[in-house]
C-alpha positions as CSV (number, residue, x, y, z in Angstrom):
1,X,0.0,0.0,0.0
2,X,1.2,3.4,-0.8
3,X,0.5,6.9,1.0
4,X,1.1,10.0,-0.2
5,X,0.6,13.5,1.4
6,X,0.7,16.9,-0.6
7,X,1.9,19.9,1.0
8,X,2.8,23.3,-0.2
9,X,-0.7,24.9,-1.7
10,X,-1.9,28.1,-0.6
11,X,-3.4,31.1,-2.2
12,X,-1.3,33.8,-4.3
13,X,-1.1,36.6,-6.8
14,X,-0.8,36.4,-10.2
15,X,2.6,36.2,-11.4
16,X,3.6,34.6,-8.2
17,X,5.2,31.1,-7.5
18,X,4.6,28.3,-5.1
19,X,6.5,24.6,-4.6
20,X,4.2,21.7,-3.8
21,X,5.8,18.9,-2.2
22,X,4.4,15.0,-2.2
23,X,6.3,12.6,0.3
24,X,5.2,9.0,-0.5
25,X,5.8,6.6,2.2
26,X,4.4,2.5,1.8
27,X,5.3,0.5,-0.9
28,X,8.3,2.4,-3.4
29,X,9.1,1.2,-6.5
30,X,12.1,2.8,-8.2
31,X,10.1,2.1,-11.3
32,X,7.4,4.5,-10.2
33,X,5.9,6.8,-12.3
34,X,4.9,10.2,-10.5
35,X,2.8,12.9,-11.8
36,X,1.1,16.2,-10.4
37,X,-2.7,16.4,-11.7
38,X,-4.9,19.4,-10.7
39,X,-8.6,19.7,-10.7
40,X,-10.7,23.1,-10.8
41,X,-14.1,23.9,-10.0
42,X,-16.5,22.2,-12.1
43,X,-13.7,20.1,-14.5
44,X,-12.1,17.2,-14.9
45,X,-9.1,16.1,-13.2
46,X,-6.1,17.0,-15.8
47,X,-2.5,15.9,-15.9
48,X,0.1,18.9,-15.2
49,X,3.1,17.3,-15.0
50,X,4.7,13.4,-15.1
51,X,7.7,12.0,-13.9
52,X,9.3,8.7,-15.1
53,X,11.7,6.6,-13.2
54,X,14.4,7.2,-15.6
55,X,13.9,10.8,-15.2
56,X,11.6,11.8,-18.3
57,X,9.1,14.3,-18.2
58,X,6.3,15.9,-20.1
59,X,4.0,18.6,-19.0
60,X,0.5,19.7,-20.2
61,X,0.8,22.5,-22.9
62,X,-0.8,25.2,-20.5
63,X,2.3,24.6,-17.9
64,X,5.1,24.1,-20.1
65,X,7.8,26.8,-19.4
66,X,5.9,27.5,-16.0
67,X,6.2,24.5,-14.0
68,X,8.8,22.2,-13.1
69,X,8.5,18.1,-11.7
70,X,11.4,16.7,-10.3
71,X,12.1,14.3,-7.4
72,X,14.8,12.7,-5.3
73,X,16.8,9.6,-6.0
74,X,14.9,7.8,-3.6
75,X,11.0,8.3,-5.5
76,X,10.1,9.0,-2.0
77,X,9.6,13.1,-2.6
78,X,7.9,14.5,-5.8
79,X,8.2,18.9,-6.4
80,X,6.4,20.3,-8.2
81,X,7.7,23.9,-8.9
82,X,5.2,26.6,-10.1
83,X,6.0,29.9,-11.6
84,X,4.4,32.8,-13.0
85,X,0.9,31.4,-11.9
86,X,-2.3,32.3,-13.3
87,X,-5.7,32.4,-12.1
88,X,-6.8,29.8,-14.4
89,X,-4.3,27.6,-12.5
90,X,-6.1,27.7,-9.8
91,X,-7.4,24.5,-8.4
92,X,-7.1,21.3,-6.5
93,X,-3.5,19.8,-7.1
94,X,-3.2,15.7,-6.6
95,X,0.2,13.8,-6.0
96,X,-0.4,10.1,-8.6
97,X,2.0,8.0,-8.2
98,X,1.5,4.0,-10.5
99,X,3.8,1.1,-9.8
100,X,5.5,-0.7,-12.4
101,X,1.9,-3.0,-12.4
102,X,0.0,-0.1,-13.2
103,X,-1.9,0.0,-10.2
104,X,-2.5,3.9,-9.5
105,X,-2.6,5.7,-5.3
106,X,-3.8,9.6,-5.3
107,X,-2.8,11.6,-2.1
108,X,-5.9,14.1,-0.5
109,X,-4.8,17.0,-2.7
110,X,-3.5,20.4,-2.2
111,X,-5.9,24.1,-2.7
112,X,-3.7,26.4,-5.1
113,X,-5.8,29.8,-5.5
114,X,-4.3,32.2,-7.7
115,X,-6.3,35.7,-7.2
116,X,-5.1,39.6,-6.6
């Protein structure tokens, strides 16, 4: 079983940055995949950003430039690094992390608020 716990959200002006951190703790795969999703008020949850064992990434279109995924050696701790933020990136923000049998775990999310 896997647990993972977001930390870092808050509410801040456009243009502003914020670091969300996810520390998974359970069952750790080094061939874990981790990604950042995000949800707003009255969409679907998207993808943001995804981070492969082997340290790929890819980012949604919207992000890309903005916000940076990485993690530590250990696929324990998962950043997500968010700059120049917008209000349209406001939302809830979920830690995914799937195990190398596909089998996905979502930590409780994190509120970003992006307003002036």
């Amino acid at each position: 079983q896997v647990q993972l716990v977001e930390s870092g959200g808050g509410l801040v002006q456009p243009g502003g940055s914020l670091t969300l951190t996810c520390v998974v703790s359970g069952s750790v795969y080094n061939n874990n995949v981790m990604g950042w999703y995000r949800q707003a008020p009255g969409k679907q949850r998207e993808l943001v950003a995804r981070l492969t064992s082997s340290g790929g990434t890819n980012y949604a279109d919207a992000v890309k430039g903005r916000f940076t995924i990485s993690g530590d050696n250990t696929v324990t701790t998962v950043w997500l690094q968010m700059n120049t933020l917008q209000p349209e990136d406001t939302g809830v923000y979920y830690c995914n992390v799937v195990n190398p049998w596909g089998q996905s775990s979502w930590g409780q999310g994190t509120q970003v608020t992006i307003s002036s």
